[in-house]
C-alpha positions in Angstrom: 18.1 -18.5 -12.2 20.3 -16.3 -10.4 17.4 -13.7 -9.2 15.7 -16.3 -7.9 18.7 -17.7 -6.3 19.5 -15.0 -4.7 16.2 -14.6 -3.4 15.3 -17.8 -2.1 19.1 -18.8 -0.9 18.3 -15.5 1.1 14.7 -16.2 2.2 13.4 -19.4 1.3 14.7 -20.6 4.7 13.3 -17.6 6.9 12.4 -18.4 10.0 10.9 -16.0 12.5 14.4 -15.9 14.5 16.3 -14.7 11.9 14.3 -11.4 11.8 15.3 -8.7 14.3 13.3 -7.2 16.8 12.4 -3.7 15.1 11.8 -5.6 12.2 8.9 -7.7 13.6 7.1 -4.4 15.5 7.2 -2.9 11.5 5.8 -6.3 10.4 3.2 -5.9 13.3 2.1 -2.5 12.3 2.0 -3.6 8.5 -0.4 -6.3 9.7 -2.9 -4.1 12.3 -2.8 -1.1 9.2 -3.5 -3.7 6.9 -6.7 -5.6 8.7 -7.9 -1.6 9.4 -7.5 -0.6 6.0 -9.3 -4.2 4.3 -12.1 -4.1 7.1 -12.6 -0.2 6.5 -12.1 -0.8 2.5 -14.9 -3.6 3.1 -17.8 -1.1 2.5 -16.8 0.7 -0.5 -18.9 0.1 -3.6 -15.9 -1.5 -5.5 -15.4 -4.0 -2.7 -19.5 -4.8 -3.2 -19.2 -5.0 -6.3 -16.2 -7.7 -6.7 -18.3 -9.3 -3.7 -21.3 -9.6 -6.3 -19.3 -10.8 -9.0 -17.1 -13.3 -7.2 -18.2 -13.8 -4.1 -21.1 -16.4 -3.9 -18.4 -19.4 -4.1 -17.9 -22.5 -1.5 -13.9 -22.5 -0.3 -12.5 -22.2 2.9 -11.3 -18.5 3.1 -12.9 -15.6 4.2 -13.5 -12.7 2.5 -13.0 -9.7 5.1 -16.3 -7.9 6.4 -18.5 -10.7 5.8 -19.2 -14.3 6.3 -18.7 -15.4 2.5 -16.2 -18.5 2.1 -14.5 -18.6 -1.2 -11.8 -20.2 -3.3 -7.9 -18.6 -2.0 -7.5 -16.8 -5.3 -10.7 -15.2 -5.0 -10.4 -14.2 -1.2 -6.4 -13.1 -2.4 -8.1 -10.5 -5.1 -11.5 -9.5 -3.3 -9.4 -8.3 0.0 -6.2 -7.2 -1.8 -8.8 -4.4 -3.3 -10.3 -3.7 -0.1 -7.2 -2.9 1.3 -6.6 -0.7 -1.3 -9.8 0.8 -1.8 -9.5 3.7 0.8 -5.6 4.1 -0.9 -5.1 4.7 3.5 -2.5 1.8 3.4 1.4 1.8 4.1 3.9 2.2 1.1 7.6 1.4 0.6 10.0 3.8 -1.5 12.6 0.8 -2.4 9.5 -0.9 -3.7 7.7 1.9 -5.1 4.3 1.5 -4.2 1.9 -0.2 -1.2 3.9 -3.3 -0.1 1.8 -4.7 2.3 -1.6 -4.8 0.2 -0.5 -7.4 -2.8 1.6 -9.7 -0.8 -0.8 -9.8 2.8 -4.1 -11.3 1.2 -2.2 -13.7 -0.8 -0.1 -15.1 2.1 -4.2 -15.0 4.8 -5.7 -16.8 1.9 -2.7 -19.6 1.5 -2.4 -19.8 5.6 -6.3 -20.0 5.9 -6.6 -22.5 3.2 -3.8 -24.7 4.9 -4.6 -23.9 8.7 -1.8 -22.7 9.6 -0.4 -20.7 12.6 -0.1 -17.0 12.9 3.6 -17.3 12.7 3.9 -19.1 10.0 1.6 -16.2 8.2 3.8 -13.7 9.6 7.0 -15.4 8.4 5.7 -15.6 5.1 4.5 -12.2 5.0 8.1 -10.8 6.0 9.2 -12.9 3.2 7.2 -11.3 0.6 7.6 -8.0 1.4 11.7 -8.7 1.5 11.6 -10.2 -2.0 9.3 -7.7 -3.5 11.2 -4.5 -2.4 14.3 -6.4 -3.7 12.7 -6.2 -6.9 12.0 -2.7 -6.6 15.6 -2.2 -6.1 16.8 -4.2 -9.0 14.7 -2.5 -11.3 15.0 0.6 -10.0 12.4 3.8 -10.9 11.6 3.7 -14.7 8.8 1.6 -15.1 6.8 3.5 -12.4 8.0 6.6 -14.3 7.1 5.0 -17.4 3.2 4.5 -16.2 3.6 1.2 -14.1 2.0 0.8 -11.3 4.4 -0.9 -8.5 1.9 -2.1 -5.8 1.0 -4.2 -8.7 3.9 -4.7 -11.1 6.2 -5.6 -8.6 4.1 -6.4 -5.9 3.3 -9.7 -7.6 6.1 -11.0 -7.0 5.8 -10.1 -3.5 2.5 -12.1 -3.3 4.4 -15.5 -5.3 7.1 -15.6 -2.7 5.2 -15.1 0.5 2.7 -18.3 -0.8 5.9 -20.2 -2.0 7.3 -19.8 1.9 4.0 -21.3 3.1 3.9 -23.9 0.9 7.6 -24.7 1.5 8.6 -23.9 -2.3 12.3 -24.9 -3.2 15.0 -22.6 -5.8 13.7 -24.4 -8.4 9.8 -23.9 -7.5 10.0 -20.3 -6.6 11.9 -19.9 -9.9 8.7 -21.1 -11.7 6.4 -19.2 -9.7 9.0 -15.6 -10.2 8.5 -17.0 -13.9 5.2 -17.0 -13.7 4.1 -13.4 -11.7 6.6 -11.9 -14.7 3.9 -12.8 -17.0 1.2 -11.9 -14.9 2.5 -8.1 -14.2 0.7 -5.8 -14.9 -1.3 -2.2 -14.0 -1.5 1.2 -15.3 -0.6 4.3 -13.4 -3.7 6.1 -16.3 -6.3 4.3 -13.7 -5.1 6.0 -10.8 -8.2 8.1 -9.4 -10.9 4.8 -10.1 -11.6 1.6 -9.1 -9.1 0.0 -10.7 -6.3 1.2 -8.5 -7.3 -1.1 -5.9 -8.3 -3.7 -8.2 -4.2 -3.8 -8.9 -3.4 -4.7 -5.2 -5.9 -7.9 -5.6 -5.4 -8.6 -9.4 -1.4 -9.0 -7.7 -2.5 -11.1 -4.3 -4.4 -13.3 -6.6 -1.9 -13.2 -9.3 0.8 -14.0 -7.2 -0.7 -16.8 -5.2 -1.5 -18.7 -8.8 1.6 -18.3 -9.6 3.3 -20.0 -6.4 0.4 -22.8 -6.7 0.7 -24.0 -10.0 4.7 -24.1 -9.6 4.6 -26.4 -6.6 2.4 -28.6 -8.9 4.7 -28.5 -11.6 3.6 -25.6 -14.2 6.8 -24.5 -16.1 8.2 -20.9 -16.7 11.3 -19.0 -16.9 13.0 -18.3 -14.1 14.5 -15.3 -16.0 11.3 -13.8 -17.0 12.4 -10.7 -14.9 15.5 -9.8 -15.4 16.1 -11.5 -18.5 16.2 -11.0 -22.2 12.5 -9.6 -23.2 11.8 -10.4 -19.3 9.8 -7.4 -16.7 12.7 -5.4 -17.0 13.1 -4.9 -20.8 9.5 -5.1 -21.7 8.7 -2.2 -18.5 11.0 0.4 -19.5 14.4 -0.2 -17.1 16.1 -2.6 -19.6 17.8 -5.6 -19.0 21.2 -3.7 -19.2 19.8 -1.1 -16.0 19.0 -4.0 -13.8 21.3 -2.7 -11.2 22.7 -5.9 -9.3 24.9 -4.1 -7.1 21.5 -1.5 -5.4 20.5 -5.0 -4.9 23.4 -6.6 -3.1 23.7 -3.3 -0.7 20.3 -4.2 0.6 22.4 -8.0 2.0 21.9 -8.2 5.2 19.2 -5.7 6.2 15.5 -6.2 6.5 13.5 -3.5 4.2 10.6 -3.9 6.1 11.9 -1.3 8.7 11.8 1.3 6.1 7.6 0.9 5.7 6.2 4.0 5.3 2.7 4.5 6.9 -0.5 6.8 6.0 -1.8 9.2 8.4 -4.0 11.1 5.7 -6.6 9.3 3.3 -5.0 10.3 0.0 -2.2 9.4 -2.2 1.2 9.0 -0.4 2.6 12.0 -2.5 0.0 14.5 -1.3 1.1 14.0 1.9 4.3 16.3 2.4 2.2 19.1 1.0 -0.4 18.2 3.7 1.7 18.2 6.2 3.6 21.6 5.0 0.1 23.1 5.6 -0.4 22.2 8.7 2.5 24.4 10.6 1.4 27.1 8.0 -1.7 27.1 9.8 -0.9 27.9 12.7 1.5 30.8 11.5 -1.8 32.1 10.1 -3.5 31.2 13.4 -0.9 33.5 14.9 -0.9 36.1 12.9 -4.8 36.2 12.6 -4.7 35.3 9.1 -7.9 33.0 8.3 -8.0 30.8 5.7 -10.0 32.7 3.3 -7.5 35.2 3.3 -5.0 33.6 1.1 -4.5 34.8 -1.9 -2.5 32.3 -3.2 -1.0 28.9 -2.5 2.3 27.5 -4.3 2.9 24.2 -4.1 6.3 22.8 -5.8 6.9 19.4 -6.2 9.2 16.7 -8.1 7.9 16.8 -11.9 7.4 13.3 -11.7 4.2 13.9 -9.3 1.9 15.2 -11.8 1.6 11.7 -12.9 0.6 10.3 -9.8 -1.5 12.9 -8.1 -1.5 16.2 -10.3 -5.8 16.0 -11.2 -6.2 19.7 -11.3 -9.9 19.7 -11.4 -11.1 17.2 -9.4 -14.2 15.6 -10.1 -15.1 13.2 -7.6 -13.8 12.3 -4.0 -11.5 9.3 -5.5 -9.9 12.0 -8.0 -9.7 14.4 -4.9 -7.5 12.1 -3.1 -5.0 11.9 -6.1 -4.8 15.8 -6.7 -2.4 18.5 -5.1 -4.4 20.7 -5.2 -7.5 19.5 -3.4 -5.7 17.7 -0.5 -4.0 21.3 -0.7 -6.9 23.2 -0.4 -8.9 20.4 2.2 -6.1 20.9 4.3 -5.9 25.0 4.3 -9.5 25.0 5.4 -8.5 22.6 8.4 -11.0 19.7 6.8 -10.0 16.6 8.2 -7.6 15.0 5.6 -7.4 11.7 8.2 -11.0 11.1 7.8 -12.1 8.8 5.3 -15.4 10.4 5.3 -13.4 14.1 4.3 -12.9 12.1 0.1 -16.7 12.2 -1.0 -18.2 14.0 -4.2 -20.1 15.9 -1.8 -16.9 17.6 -0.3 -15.6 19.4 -3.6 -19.2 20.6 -4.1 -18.5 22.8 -1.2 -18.2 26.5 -2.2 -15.1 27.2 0.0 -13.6 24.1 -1.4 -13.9 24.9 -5.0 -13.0 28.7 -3.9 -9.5 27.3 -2.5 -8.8 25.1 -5.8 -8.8 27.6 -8.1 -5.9 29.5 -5.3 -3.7 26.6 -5.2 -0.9 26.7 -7.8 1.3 23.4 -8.5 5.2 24.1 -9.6 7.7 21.3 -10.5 11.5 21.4 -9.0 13.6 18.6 -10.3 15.6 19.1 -7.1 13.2 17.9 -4.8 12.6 14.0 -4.0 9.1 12.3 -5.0 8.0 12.5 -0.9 9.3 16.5 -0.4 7.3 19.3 -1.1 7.0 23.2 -0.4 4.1 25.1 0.2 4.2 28.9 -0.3 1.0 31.2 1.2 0.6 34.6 0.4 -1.8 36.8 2.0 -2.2 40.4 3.4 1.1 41.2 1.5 3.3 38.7 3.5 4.5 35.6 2.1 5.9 32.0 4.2 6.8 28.7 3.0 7.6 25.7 4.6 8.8 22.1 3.2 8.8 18.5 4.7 10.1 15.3 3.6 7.8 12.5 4.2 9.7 9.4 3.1 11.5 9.1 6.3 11.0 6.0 8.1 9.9 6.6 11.8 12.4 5.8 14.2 10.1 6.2 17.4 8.2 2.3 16.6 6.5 2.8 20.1 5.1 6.1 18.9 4.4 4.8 15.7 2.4 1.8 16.9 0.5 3.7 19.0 -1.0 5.9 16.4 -1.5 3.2 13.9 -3.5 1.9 16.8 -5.6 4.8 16.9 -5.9 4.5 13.2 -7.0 1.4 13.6 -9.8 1.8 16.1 -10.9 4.6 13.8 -11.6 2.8 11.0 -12.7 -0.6 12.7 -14.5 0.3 15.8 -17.5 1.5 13.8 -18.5 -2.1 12.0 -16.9 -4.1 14.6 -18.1 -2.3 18.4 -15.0 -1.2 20.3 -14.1 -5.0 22.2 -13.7 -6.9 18.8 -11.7 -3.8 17.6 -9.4 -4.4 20.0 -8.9 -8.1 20.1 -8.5 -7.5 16.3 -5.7 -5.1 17.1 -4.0 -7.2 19.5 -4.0 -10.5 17.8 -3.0 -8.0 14.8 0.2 -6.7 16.7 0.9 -10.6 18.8 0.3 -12.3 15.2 3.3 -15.2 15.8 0.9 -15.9 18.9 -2.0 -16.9 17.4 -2.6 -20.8 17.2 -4.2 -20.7 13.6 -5.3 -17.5 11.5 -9.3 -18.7 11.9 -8.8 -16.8 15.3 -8.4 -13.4 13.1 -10.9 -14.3 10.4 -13.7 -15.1 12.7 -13.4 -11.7 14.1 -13.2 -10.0 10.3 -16.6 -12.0 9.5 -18.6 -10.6 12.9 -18.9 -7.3 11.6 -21.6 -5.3 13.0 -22.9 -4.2 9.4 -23.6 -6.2 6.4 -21.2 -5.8 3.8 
């Protein structure tokens, strides 16, 4: 058990003192991006259909966007995939995927279920996302290279040790439940571009709640399944012998929730340095006179390891778009909004200009640069620029940070919910370890302005 030990003789005692101040704003903004994200995530058709299939249970949690009441594990797995379902959420580079979206849903169902306070929810939350990133660190990369996907995988285990804070879980307990999310890991990085992507967040909520749950009540498992022989590690790729105990002990001490990342554009994570390359390129080309439909060509070079995660060529559909270079590429030469979740339709990439500025695009692999760095080349009228960016780099301005998150927010809530409930969603959101019981948030989530 020493994983788990570590872990719990770390955090199985959190209280809301021990966390620094910057480290509560981050857990704020996870929180207000997460109930934006789930609310917005509400109406896509994966979200109906999960509704359809799981929904029409009696239980005392809410499923968010409606007034359904369900069972915990079903409200953990129907709004982990909403959260996801927009792929708009934040992400985490020590845990390798979307922190917030497995380990959230699972700790709102648990604190619903229970009544409990907003802080408690909070604390819990904080926990999970600690312990999961741990994970991430002790593992390291190779499973995700190998065709994990994190926001499950190891997000799981994120999910088990927020509900095992709530339910006051000792070492022993949260051993069984770590036991048990290693056998319940799972998702493939080949489903990235359909439905099931987000299904992994909620398959990992409601995974990792079952697996705290039936260990307070006694279910047995190994509290080596992870990091043991024939555990997570050697079964995923990394190998028991790569587990790398001393990345994990440097992170002693610190509070990885400060290094959230956070989504300003609707498409994979990856895309976004690219995006954002673009962007100043524009207005060099606005400068110069230089439209868009003048570019001959654009080069876009990026770690190998990227054309795993979001190297669709030919797009097919909006859902593909959002995991391809070279559409969020081309989107964002043609200034179409790349923050609107409106921009990642089919009806987009039936566009002429759209399909036009594709086929210019050009994707080029440099082992030299980091998974969140990219640069973009444009040639036209015989001149040539480039520019690269680095997007993995935590914001240190939090004041700045929560104020666009806010506006992100409002974006995606104000619609379904009219502009006053947005914003008592966002505050309560950002105030969380002020609210008496989580029903206070809920009842908000389930007065939505169009019917799910």
């Amino acid at each position: 058990m020493r994983l788990a030990n570590h872990l719990w003789d770390r955090f199985g005692a959190l209280t809301l003192d021990d966390v620094p101040p910057e480290a509560r704003v981050v857990a704020g903004h996870c929180v207000l991006d997460w109930f934006g994200c789930a609310l917005a995530g509400s109406r896509e058709p994966l979200s109906g259909i999960l509704r359809d299939e799981l929904g029409a249970q009696a239980g005392p949690c809410s499923i968010v966007g409606t007034d359904l009441h369900c069972a915990p594990g079903v409200a953990a797995l129907v709004n982990g995939a909403a959260g996801h379902a927009l792929d708009f959420d934040d992400t985490h580079g020590m845990m390798g995927g979307h922190p917030t979206v497995p380990v959230f849903p699972a700790a709102l169902a648990q604190a619903q279920a229970m009544g409990a306070s907003g802080e408690r929810l909070l604390v819990a939350f904080i926990v999970g996302l600690e312990v999961e990133s741990r994970v991430g660190a002790l593992v390291g990369p190779a499973p995700y290279a190998k065709g994990w996907h994190s926001t499950s995988t190891i997000g799981v285990y994120g999910a088990a040790a927020a509900a095992c804070r709530l339910l006051g879980a000792n070492n022993e307990q949260f051993g069984r439940a770590l036991g048990l999310a290693a056998s319940q890991a799972g998702g493939l990085k080949a489903n990235f571009g359909t439905m099931t992507k987000p299904f992994h967040a909620g398959h990992a909520a409601e995974r990792g709640l079952l697996s705290a749950r039936l260990a307070m009540r006694g279910f047995t498992s190994n509290p080596e399944a992870l990091d043991g022989r024939q555990g997570y590690a050697d079964a995923a790729a990394s190998g028991r012998d790569a587990v790398d105990w001393e990345r994990l002990e440097e992170q002693d001490g610190r509070f990885l929730i400060e290094d959230t990342l956070f989504k300003y554009h609707a498409a994979c994570y990856l895309t976004h340095a690219a995006i954002e390359s673009v962007g100043r390129l524009r207005l060099w080309l606005a400068s110069a006179g230089v439209s868009a439909g003048d570019v001959e060509k654009a080069i876009v070079t990026v770690h190998p390891g990227l054309l795993d995660v979001c190297g669709i060529p030919e797009p097919r559909t909006g859902l593909e778009a959002k995991f391809s270079l070279t559409a969020t590429t081309s989107l964002a030469m043609l200034g179409i909004d790349t923050t609107d979740t409106g921009t990642f339709v089919d009806e987009t990439l039936d566009r002429p200009d759209v399909a036009r500025m594709i086929d210019r695009v050009e994707v080029r692999t440099d082992r030299g640069l980091g998974n969140t760095q990219a640069r973009v080349e444009l040639r036209a009228n015989g001149r040539s620029l480039e520019e690269f960016h680095d997007s993995g780099l935590p914001a240190t301005d939090l004041e700045a940070q929560g104020v666009k998150l806010a506006a992100k927010m409002t974006g995606l809530t104000a619609p379904l919910l009219g502009a006053e409930a947005s914003a008592r969603l966002r505050d309560l959101s950002l105030h969380l370890a002020s609210v008496d019981e989580v029903s206070e948030i809920t009842g908000i989530l389930a007065g939505s302005r169009e019917a799910a």
